[in-house]
N, C-alpha and C positions, 0 to 999 in steps of 0.2 A: 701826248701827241697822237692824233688820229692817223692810225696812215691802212686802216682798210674799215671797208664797210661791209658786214650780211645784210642783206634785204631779205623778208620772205617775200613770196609771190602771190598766191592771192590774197585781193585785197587791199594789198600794200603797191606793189608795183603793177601789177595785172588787174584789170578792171573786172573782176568774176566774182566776186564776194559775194553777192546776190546772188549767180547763177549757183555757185556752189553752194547755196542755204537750198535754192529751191532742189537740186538735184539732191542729196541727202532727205530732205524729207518727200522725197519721191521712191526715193530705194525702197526708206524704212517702209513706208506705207506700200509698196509692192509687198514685204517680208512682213506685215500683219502688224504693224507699230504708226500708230497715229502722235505724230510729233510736229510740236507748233516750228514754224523762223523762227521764230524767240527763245525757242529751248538750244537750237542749234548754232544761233548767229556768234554765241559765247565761244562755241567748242570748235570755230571755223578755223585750220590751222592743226588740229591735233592730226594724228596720223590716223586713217579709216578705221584699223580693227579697235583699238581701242576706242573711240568716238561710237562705232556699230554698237560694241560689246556693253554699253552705258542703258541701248533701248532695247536688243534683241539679242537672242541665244546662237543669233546664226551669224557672227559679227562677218565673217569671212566671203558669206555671200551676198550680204546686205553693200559691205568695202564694193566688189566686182560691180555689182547694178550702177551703185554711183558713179563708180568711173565709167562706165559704160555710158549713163546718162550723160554727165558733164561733158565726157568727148564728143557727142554729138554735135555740140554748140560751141567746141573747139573757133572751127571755122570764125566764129562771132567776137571772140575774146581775143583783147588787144592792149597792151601796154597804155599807163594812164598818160596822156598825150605829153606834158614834161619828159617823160622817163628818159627816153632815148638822148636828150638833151643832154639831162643831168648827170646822166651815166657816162657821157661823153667829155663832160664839166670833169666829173673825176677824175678820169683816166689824166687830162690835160693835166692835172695837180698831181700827181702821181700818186693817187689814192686806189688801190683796188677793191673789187669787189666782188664776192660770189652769194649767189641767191640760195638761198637754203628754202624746199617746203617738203609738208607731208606728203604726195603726189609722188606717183610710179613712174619711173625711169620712162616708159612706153607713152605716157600724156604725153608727158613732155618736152621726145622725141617728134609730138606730132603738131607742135603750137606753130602758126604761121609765122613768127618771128625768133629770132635767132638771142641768146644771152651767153655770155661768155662762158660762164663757169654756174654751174649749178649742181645742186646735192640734195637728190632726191631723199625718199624713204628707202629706198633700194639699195642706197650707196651705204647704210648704217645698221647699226647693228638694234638701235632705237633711236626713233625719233623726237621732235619737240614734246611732251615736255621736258626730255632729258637732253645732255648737254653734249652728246658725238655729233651729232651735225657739225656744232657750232667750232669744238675742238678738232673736229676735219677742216672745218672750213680756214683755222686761225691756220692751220699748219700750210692750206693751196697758197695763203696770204701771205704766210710767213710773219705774223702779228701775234703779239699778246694781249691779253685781256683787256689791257688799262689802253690797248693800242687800235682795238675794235668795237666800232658804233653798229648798234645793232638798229632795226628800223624796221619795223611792224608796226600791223593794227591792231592785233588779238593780244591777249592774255598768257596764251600757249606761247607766244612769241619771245616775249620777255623773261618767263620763270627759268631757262638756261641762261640768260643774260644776268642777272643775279646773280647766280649761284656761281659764277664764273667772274661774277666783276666785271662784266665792258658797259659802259655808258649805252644807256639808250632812250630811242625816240619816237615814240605814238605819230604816227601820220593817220588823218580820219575821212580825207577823202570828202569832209565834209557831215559825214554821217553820224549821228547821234549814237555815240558809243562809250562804254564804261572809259574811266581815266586811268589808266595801266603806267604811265611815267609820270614823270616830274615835268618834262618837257615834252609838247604834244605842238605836232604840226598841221597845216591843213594840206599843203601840197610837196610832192616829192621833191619840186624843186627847189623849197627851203630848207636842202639838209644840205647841201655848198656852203651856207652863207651859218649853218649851223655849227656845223664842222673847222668854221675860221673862226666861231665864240669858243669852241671848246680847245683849241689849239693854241687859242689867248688865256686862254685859264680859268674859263666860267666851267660851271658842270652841270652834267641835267638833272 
């Protein structure tokens, strides 16, 4: 029985996936690293130093440039036009939910719209691809693993959800991306109608 959902945020519920490919390989190539979208669109979701520390020696200042960058364009980035519905869908079912990403307490302080519960890089002690986020987040829920749907686009998103046992769900936004679940969605708004399959006894 489902009775909470992790979302991460870019990507997945926030419309920035792209901005944050291009602002990463904007840092790196500030910090003397020539790095395609395509090398970085994989690793979108892991947490900055280590994602930095893959192309360059200076992971720590390459992490600062990027947020620096992506904040800019803050103002422009906006929840995928379901979310707000479906997040509201939930609450109605008495599903809760908190959004887990790799992103500094300080972004995320600055986004023009409001999420209930979120769990930065800052609130952990490590981030995706290890599993304290997700075990903070089961504990604000008050759920167990067999009890929490996890719901990303990335790679990094999924490999705590393993290794912990909670069912999860590729949402793609549409976009041409590897197959990371069993079950893959194209809009946020089909994880309600998801979430009543897995409650009947189907799995992903």
């Amino acid at each position: 029985m489902i009775k909470g959902v992790i979302f991460d945020l870019d990507g997945t519920i926030m419309d920035s996936f792209m901005q944050r490919v291009k602002s990463w390989c904007e840092a790196l190539r500030m910090n003397g690293a020539e790095v395609s979208e395509e090398e970085i669109e994989p690793l979108i979701g892991t947490p900055g130093v280590p994602l930095a520390s893959m192309f360059t020696s200076n992971p720590e200042k390459v992490e600062y440039d990027e947020e620096v960058i992506f904040a800019a364009h803050i103002p422009d980035l906006k929840l995928f036009p379901d979310v707000p519905a479906t997040l509201e869908l939930l609450g109605k079912q008495g599903i809760r939910y908190v959004v887990v990403t790799s992103s500094r307490r300080k972004l995320i302080g600055s986004l023009a719209f409001h999420l209930e519960t979120v769990i930065t890089i800052d609130d952990v002690k490590q981030g995706k691809p290890h599993t304290d986020p997700y075990e903070k987040a089961m504990e604000i829920m008050g759920t167990s693993p067999g009890e929490t749907l996890v719901v990303g686009d990335a790679r990094v998103d999924f490999i705590p959800a393993e290794s912990l046992g909670c069912p999860a769900i590729q949402v793609t936004h549409g976009r041409n991306a590897g197959r990371y679940t069993d079950t893959i969605v194209t809009e946020i708004s089909e994880i309600p109608e998801q979430i009543k399959w897995l409650n009947s006894g189907f799995k992903c």
